[in-house]
Each structure stands twice: as C-alpha cells, then as structure tokens.
N, C-alpha and C positions, 0 to 999 in steps of 0.2 A: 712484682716484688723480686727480690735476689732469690735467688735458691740455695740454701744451704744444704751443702751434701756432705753424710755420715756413711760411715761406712760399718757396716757387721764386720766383724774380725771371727764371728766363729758363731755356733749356735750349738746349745747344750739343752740336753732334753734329759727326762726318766721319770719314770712310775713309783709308786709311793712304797716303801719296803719298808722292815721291822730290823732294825739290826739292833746289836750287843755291844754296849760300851762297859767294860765291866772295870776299869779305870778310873770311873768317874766316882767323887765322893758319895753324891748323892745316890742310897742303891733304890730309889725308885725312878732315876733315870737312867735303870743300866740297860732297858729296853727302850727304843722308841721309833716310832713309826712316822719316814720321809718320804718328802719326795723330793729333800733339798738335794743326791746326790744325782746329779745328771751326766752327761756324756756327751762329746761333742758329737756330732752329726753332719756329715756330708751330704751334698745335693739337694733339693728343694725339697723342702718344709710346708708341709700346709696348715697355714696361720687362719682356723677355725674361731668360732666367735669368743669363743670360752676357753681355747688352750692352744699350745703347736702339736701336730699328731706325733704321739710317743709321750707327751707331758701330761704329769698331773700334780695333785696336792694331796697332805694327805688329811688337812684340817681344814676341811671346806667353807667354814665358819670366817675365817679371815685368811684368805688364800683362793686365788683365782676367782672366777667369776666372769661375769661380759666387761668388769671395769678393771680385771688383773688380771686379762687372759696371758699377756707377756710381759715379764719383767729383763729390763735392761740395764745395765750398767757401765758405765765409762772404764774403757782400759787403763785411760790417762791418769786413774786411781791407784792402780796396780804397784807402780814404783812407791810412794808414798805408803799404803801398808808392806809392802816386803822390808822396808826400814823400819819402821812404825813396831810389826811384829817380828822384825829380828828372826825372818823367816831367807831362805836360800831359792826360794820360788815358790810360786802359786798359780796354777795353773786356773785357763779360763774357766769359767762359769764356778769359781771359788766361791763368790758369796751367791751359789744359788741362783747364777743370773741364766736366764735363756738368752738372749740375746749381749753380746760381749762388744761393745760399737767405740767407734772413734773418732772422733772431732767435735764431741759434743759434751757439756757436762752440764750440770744442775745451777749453776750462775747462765745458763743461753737456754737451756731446755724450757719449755713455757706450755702450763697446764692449758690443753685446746689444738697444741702443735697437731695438725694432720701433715703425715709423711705417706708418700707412696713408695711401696718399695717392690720388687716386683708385679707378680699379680697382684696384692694387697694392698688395703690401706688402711693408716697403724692413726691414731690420736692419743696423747699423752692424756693420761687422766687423771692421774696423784702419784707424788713422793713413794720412793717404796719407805715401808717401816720393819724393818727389821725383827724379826721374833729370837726365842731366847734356842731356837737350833741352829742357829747361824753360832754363836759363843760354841753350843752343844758339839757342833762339826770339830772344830779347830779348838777346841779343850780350852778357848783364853773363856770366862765367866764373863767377863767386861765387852765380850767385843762389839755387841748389838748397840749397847750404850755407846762405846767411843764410835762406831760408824753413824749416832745418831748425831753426836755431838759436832761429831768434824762437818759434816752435812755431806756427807760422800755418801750418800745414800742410794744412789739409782733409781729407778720412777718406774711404771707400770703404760703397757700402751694395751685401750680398747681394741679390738677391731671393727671396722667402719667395713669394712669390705673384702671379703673370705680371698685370699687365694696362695699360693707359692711364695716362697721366700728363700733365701739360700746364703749361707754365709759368702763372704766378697762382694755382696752386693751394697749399693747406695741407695742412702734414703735420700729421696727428693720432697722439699718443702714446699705444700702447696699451700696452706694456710696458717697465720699466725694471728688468731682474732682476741687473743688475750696476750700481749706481750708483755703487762705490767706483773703478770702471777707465773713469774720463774722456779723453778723447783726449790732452788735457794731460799726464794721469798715465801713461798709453802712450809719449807721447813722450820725457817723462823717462826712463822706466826702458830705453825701445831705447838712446837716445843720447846721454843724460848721464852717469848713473847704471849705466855699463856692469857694473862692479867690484860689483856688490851681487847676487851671485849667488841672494838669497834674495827678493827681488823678484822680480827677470826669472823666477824659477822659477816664483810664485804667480801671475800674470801669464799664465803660459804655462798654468794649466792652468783658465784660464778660457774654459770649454764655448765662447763664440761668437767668438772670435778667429779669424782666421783661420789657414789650414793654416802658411802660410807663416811669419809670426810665430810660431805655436807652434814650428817647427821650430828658426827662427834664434834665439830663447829660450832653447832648450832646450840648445841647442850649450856645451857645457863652456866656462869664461873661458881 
C-alpha cells in the first residue's frame, strides 16, 4: 500500500489545574479545573498507553483513557477558525490538542488507521467530541457546538505500542483495514444522522472504535 505521511507540527502537553474565570456570566463556573491548557514541548515525548508524559485530564470519566490517550488536530483548520472567530491568531494546541499534525483531516483520517511514528505506534480510535471547556477557554458559549457542527473535530489515537515521539516528526501508514469509517463519516452518523438506526449500528460494530462509542451506538433511538 502507499504510505501516507503526516507530519506533527508541534506537541503540547499539561496537568490538570483549577483556575479563575471571574468574567464569566455563570458564577458557578468562575472556578474550574483543567487540563485543557497545555504547552508546547520539545524533544521526544513518551507516548504511554493512557497519556504523553507531562499530560493529563482532569475528568477522567470522559477524557483519556487506553482509547483517548492522544488527541490530534489538523492545522489545516486553523485559518478557517481565526476567520470564523474573528480572532488575530491562535496558537497551537488551541482547541486542547496534544498532537497539532498536517496533511491530514477527518474526510482521509479512518477509524483503525495504525500510524508508526517514532518508537511508537498510534491507531485512531474515534472522532474527538468536544466538551463545554473548550467554548469555557475562549469565552465564545457556542464554540463546542460550531466545531461539532462544521466537523472540524480532531479524533483520539490509542496507543498500540509505548515509545518516543517528537514534534517534526512523520507518521507513516502502516494499516488502513477500515477505509469506509472516515472521521467525517463517524461524525455524521453520532450527530446528524441520529434517526438511521442501521448505520450507527454498523458503525458500532467496527472492531477499532472505541468502547465508549460502541456503547453510545448501540444504545436504542
């Protein structure tokens, strides 16, 4: 098969803090506790099975795990929100991403993709979905919804295999045994395409998904 090669543009990590947003309307969120602000990072990264060392979450309930140890995000996004949000720049790892990549977006990304990239080896496993501290970061209310909507979403990679990582580096494609289930096409079928119960079924019972998605899938309309 061809190899398609991505490349990291950067890699942003951080531990989970309590800060003060005392601006916001709502005063029971004028405390709250992340791990969405991360920092970029130089030199290799060791991509462990559950996180990159220095990363965490701070709601472990929906957030990391063996099926959301890294989350990635297309650069190629970047110009289209700085217009979008009528912003003067956004620096990497803006929506919370560890991983900042490029040549790849969620119409080519495909739930099962195993990538090697250094020592490691990364498998896409679901769509990211966006929570309401991503709007919370950036003061917009809406913004979880429009990145759900547009499908600019970003996606989550397991790890298959512990080792080194480093931003400038390329991912090399060594398997693609689901090409039909694109991140795009995950997207649709979570959140537009509710009502098509014969989808979300087939969907749900593809082997590299993660748990959690197979689960929310499966749940009766």
């Amino acid at each position: 098969m061809n190899h398609t090669r991505i490349q990291i543009l950067s890699i942003q990590t951080g531990l989970p803090e309590t800060r003060v947003t005392p601006d916001i309307a709502d005063p029971v969120n004028h405390e709250w506790t992340t791990g969405f602000f991360k920092k970029n990072v130089s030199g290799p990264v060791w991509a462990g099975t559950t996180n990159l060392t220095g990363d965490g979450q701070a709601d472990l309930r929906v957030h990391g795990g063996r099926d959301k140890a890294i989350n990635a995000y297309p650069f190629e996004h970047y110009a289209f929100w700085l217009t979008d949000l009528n912003l003067d720049e956004l620096p990497n790892g803006a929506f919370g991403e560890n991983f900042t990549v490029s040549g790849i977006t969620e119409t080519h990304a495909c739930i099962g993709d195993i990538f090697a990239i250094g020592d490691a080896l990364l498998q896409i496993s679901q769509p990211r979905r966006p929570c309401w501290k991503l709007s919370h970061r950036w003061g917009i209310r809406d913004l979880a919804l429009r990145v759900v909507n547009t499908g600019k979403t970003g996606w989550y990679f397991r790890v298959l295999r512990e080792g080194n990582v480093q931003a400038g580096a390329e991912f090399i494609l060594i398997e693609r045994p689901y090409p039909e289930w694109t991140i795009a096409i995950a997207n649709h079928i979570m959140f537009s395409d509710k009502k098509n119960q014969d989808t979300r079924h087939a969907l749900a019972q593809c082997p590299a998904l993660s748990a959690s998605w197979k689960e929310t899938l499966s749940r009766p309309l």
